[in-house]
C-alpha positions as CSV (number, residue, x, y, z in Angstrom):
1,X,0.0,0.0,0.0
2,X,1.0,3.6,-0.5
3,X,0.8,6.1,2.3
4,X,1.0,9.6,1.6
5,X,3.2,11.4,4.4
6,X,2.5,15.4,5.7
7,X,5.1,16.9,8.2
8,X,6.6,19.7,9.2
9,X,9.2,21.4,6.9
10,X,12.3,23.7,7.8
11,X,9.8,27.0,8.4
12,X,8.3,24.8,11.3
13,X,11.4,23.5,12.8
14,X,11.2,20.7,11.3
15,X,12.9,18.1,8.7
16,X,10.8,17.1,6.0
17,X,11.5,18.3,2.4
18,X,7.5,18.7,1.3
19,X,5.0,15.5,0.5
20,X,6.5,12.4,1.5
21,X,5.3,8.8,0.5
22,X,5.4,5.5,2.5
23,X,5.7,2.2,0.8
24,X,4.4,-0.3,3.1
25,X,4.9,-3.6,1.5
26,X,3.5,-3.9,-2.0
27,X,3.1,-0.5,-3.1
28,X,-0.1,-2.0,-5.1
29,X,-1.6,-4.3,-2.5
30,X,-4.4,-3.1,-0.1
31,X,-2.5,-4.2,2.8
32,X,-0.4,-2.4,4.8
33,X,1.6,-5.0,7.0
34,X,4.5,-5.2,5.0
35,X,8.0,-3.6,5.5
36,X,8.1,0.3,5.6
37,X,10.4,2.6,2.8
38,X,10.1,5.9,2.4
39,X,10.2,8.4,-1.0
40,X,11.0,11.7,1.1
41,X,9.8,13.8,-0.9
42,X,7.1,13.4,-4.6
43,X,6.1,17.1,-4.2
44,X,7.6,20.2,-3.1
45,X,4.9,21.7,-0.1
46,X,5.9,24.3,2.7
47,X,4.4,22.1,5.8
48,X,2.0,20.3,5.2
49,X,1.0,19.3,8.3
50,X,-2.6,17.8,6.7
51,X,-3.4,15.8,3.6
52,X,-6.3,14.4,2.2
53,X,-7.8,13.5,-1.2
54,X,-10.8,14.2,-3.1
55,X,-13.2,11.2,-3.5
56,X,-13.4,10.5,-6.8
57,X,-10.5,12.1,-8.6
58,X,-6.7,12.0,-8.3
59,X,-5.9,14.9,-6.3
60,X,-4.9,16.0,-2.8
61,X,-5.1,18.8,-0.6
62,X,-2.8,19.8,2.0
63,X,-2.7,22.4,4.7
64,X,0.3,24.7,4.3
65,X,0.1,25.4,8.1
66,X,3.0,27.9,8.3
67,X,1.6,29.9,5.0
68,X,-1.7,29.8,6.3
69,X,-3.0,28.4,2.3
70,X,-4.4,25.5,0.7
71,X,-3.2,23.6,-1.7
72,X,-4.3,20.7,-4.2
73,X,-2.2,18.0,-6.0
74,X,-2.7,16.2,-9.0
75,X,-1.6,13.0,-10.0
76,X,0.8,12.9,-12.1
77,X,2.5,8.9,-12.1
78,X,2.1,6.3,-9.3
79,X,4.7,8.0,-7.0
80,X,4.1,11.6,-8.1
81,X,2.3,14.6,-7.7
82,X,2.3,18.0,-9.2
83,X,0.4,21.3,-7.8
84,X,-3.3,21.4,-9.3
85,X,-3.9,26.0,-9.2
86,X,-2.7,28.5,-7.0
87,X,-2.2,28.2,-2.9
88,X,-5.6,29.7,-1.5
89,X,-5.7,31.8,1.5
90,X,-7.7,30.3,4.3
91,X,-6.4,31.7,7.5
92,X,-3.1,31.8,9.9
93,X,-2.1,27.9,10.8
94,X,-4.3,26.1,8.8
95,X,-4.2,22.7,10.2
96,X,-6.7,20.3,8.9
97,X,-8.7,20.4,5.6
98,X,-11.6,18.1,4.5
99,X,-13.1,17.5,1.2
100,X,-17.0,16.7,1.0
101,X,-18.4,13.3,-0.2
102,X,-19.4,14.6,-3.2
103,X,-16.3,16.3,-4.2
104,X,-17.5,20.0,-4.4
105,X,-16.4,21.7,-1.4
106,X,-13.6,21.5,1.7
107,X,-13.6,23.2,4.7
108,X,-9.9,24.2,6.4
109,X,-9.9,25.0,10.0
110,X,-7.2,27.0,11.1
111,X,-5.4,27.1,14.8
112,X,-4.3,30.4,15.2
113,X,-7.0,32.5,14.5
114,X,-10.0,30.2,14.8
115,X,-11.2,30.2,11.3
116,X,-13.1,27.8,9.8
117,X,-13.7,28.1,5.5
118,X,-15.3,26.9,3.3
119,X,-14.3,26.7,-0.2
120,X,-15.6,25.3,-3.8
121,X,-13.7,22.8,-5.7
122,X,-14.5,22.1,-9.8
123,X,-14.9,19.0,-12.2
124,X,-10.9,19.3,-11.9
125,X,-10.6,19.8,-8.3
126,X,-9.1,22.5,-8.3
127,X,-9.9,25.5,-5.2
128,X,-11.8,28.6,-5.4
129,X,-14.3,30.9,-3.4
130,X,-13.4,31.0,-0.1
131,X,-15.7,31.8,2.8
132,X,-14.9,32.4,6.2
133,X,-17.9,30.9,8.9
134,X,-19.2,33.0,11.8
135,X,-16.7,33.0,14.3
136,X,-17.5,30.8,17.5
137,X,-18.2,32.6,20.8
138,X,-16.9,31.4,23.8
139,X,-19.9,29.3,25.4
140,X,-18.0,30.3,28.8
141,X,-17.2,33.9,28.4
142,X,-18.3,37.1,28.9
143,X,-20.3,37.3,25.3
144,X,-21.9,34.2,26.3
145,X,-25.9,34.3,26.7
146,X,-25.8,32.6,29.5
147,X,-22.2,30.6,30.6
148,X,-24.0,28.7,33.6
149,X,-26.7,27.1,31.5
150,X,-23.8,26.5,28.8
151,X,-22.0,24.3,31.8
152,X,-24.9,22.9,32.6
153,X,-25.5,21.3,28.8
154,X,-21.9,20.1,29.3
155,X,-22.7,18.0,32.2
156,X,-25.8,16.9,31.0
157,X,-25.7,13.0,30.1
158,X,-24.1,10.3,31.4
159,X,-20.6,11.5,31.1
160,X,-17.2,11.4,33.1
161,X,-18.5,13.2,36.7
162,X,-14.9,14.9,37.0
163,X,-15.6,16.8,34.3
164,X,-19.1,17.6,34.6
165,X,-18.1,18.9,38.2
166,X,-15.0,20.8,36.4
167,X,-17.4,22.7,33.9
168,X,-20.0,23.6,36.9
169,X,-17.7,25.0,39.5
170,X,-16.1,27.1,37.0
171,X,-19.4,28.5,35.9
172,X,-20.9,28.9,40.0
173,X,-17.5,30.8,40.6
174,X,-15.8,30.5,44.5
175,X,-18.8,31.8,45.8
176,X,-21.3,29.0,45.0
177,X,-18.5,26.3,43.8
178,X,-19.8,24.7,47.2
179,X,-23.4,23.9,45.7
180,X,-22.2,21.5,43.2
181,X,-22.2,17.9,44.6
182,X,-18.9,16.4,45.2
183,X,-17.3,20.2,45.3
184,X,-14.8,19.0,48.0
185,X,-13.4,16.1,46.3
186,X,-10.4,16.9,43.7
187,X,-10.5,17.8,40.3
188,X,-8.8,16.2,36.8
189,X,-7.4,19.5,36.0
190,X,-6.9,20.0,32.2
191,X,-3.0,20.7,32.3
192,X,-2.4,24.4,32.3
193,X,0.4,24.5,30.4
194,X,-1.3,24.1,27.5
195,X,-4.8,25.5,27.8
196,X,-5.9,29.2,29.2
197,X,-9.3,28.4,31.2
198,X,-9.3,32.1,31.5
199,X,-13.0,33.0,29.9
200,X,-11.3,37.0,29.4
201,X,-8.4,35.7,27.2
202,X,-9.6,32.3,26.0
203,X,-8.7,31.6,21.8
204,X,-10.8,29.9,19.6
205,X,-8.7,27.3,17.7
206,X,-10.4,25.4,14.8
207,X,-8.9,21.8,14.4
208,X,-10.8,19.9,12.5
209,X,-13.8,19.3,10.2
210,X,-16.1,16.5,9.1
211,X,-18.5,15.8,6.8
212,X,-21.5,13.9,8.1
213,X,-24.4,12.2,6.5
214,X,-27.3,14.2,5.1
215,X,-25.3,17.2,4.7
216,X,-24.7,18.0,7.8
217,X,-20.6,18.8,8.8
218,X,-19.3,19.0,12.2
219,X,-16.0,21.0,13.3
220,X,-13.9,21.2,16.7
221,X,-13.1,24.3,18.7
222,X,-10.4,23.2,20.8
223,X,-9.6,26.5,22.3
224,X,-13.1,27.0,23.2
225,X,-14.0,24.0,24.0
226,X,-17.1,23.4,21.4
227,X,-18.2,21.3,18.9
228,X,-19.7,23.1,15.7
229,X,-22.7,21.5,13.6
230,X,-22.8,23.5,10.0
231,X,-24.9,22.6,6.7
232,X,-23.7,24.6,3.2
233,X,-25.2,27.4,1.2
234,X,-24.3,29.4,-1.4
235,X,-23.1,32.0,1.4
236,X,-20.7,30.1,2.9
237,X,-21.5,27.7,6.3
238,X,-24.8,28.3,8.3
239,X,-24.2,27.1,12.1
240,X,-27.1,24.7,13.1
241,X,-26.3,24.0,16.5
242,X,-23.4,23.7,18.8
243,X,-22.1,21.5,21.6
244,X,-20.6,23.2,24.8
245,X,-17.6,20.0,26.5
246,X,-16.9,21.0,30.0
247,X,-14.2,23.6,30.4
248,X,-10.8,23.0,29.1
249,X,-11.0,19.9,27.4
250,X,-10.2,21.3,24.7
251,X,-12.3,19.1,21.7
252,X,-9.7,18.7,18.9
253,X,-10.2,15.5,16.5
254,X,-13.6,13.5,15.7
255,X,-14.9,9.8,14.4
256,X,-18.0,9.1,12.7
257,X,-19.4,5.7,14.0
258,X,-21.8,3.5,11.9
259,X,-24.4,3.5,14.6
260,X,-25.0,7.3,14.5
261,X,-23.1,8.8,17.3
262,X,-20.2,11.0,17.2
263,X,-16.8,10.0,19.5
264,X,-14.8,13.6,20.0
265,X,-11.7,13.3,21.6
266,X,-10.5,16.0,23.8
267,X,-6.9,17.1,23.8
268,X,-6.4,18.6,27.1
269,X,-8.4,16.3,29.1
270,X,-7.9,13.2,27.2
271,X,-11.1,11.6,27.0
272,X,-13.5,10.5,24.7
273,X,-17.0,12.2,24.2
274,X,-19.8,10.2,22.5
275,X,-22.3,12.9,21.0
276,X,-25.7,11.7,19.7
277,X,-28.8,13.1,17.8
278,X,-32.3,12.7,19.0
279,X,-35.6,12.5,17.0
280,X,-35.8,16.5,16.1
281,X,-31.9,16.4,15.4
282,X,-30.5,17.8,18.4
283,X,-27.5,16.9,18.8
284,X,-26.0,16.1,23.4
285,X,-23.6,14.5,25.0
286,X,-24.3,10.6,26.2
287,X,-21.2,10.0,27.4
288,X,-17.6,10.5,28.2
289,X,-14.6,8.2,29.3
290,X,-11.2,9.1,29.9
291,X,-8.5,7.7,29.0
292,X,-7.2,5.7,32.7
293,X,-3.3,5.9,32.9
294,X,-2.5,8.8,31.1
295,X,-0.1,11.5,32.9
296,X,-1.4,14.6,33.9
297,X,0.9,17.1,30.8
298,X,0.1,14.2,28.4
299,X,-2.5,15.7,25.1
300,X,-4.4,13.5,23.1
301,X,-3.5,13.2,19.7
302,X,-5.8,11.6,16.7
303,X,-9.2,8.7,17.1
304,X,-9.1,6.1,14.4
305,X,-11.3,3.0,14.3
306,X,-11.0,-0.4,12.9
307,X,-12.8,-1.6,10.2
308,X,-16.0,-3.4,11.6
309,X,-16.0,0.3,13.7
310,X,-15.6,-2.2,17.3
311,X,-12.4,-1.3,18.6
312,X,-11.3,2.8,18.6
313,X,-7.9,4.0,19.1
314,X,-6.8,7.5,20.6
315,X,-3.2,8.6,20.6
316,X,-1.8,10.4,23.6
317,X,1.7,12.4,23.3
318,X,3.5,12.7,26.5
319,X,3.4,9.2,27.7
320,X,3.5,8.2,24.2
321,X,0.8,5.8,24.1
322,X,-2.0,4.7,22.5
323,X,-5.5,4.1,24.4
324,X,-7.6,1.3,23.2
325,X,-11.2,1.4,23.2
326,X,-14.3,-0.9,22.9
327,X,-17.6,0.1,21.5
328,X,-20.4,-0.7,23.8
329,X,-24.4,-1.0,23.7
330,X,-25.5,0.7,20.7
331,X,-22.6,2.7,19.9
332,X,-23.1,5.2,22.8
333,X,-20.6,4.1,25.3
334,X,-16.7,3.1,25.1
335,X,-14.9,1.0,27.2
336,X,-10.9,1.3,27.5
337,X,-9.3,-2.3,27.4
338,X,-5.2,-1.3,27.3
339,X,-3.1,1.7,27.1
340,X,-0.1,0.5,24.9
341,X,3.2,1.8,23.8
342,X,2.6,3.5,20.8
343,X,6.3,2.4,19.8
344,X,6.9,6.2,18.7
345,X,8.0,9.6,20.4
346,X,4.8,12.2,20.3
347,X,2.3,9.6,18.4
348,X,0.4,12.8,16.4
349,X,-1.6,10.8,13.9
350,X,-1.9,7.0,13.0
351,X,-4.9,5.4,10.7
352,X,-5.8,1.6,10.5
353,X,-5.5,-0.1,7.7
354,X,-7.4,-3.9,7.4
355,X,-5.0,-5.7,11.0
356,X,-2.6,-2.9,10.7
357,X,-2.1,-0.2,12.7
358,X,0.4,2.7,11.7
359,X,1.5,5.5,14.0
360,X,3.3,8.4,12.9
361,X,6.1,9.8,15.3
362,X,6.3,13.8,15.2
363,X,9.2,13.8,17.4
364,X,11.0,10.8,16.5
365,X,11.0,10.9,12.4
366,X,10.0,7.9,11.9
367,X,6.5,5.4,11.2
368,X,6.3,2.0,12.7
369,X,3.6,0.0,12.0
370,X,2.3,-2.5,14.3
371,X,-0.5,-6.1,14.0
372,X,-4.2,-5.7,15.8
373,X,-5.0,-8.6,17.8
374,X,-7.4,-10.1,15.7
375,X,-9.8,-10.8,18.8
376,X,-9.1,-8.6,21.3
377,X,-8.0,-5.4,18.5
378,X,-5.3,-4.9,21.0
379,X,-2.1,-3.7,18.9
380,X,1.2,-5.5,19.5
381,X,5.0,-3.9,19.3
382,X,5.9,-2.6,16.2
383,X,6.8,-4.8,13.6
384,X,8.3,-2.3,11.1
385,X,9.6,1.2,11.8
386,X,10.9,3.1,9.1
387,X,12.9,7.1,9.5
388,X,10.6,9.8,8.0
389,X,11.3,13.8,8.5
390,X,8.7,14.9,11.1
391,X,5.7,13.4,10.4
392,X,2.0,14.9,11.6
393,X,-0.2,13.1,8.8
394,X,-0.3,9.7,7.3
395,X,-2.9,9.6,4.1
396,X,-3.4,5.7,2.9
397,X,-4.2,5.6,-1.3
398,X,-6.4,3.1,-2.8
């Protein structure tokens, strides 16, 4: 199989040269478990930190993180790839791009300034028209309508009780902190290194997009801790609802689950949010585990699911592990079974592919790639590794 690569290049700090490409076994096979080579570099890209393709035709997209652009890539041989148009603007460290099912639009969400965008692609592929969607509002700040009611959604479910009790005594304030139950007990803290709970200076941080059935397209607000629900017009995005998480947990990747519900895994607090619709389409939370063993300065990573959408996996940088999960009920619960070595230094993105798991290594340059317990999904050590330049996106080909 062929594995596209995205990393960081020099204007990041880092070492790869552009687009790199993974061999993993038969280039032509649709198995991955084979030994790992890499082709450094098939196109010339300023950090692409994000690729993905369009559905039908032969071309990619990548997020030019450090120029803030988007940029498609056409196919041009088996192992090479050529830019498809100009860069388009979408906003300052776009991170994450996704291309609709039907190959006529992708939205790029954007870390530093918040933005999400929407943009048209043609019969070609090739990028145009982009529109910037409403900016979020902090559900916990002072432009809130109401931040105690917008806690109070947050804990509203079955979900983790920690961080239900987290999002309520921030909202009551010291004053009335000791009217929520359990306020004496200690809190999970979301690691403050890394997040600003501050609602006066708090960021909004777009990370990622998805495309959901009937139309509907979900994105993640890490910074403010919300989850997005869009549908396209010809104006650009129109927000439909949105999801407050408790405060600080900092929402960043999601997974679409063949039962209907929605996993979101938080980055700061490192657990795993199952979001479901009822009858009139309003979307909650059902509930929430965390991810047991985990240090407290570890952030989660990327959620990828096998095949038969059973077992879910969540990588967590820190520790450098990777949290296995089981789907229970009807799709609305997840168990953990293991936390495992991820076999790589900062684990940033990994996909499954068929009984193979591969996990890209951000500060280690290099992929392994490692065999799922056929019964238990349960990966094993790595059984390849191969060096590649500071890696943040691996992007399997059919």
């Amino acid at each position: 199989m062929r594995l596209l690569l995205g990393g960081y290049t020099a204007d990041m700090g880092g070492e790869a040269r552009g687009i790199g490409l993974i061999h993993a076994g038969d280039p032509d096979a649709a198995t991955a478990g084979g030994q790992l080579a890499l082709r450094p570099e098939v196109t010339a890209a300023s950090s692409p930190s994000w690729v993905t393709r369009h559905p039908t035709l032969d071309v990619i997209y990548a997020a030019l993180e450090y120029r803030g652009e988007v940029q498609a890539y056409r196919r041009t041989g088996p192992d090479t790839w050529t830019p498809l148009g100009a860069p388009v603007p979408a906003g300052e460290s776009v991170c994450h791009v996704a291309v609709a099912p039907d190959g006529g639009s992708l939205v790029a969400s954007c870390w530093s300034d918040g933005r999400v965008v929407r943009m048209r692609l043609d019969a070609a592929g090739a990028i145009s028209s982009p529109v910037v969607a409403p900016a979020a509002v902090d559900p916990y700040g002072p432009d809130a309508a109401d931040p105690a009611a917008a806690a109070a959604s947050a804990s509203a479910g079955d979900i983790d009780l920690a961080a239900a009790a987290r999002a309520l005594r921030e909202a009551a304030g010291p004053e009335f902190a000791h009217l929520v139950p359990g306020h004496d007990e200690p809190l999970r803290a979301a690691p403050s290194s890394v997040t600003d709970t501050d609602p006066a200076t708090r960021p909004s941080r777009a990370h990622q997009a998805r495309y959901l059935p009937r139309g509907l397209i979900v994105t993640t607000d890490m910074g403010l801790d919300l989850v997005r629900f869009w549908r396209d017009s010809a104006a650009g995005l129109r927000r439909v609802q949105e999801v407050a998480l408790p405060l600080g947990s900092g929402p960043r990747h999601t997974l679409w689950h063949p039962s209907g519900h929605l996993y979101v895994l938080t980055e700061l607090s490192r657990e795993v949010f199952v979001l479901g619709a009822d009858r009139e389409g309003t979307w909650r939370m059902l509930s929430a585990t965390p991810l047991a063993g985990v240090l407290a300065d570890d952030t989660a990573a990327e959620i990828a699911m096998t095949p038969d959408g059973e077992t879910v996996y969540a990588g967590v940088r820190g520790s450098d592990t990777l949290g296995v999960l089981r789907v229970r009920d009807a799709g609305d619960r997840l168990q953990q079974l293991a936390l495992v070595d991820a076999g790589v230094r900062w684990p940033r993105h990994h996909v499954v592919v068929r009984d193979t798991l591969l996990v890209a290594g951000q500060l280690s340059d290099e992929v392994v790639s490692m065999t799922r317990d056929p019964r238990t999904g349960v990966p094993g050590r790595p059984r390849h590794r191969v060096t590649a330049p500071s890696p943040t996106c691996l992007l399997p080909l059919p």
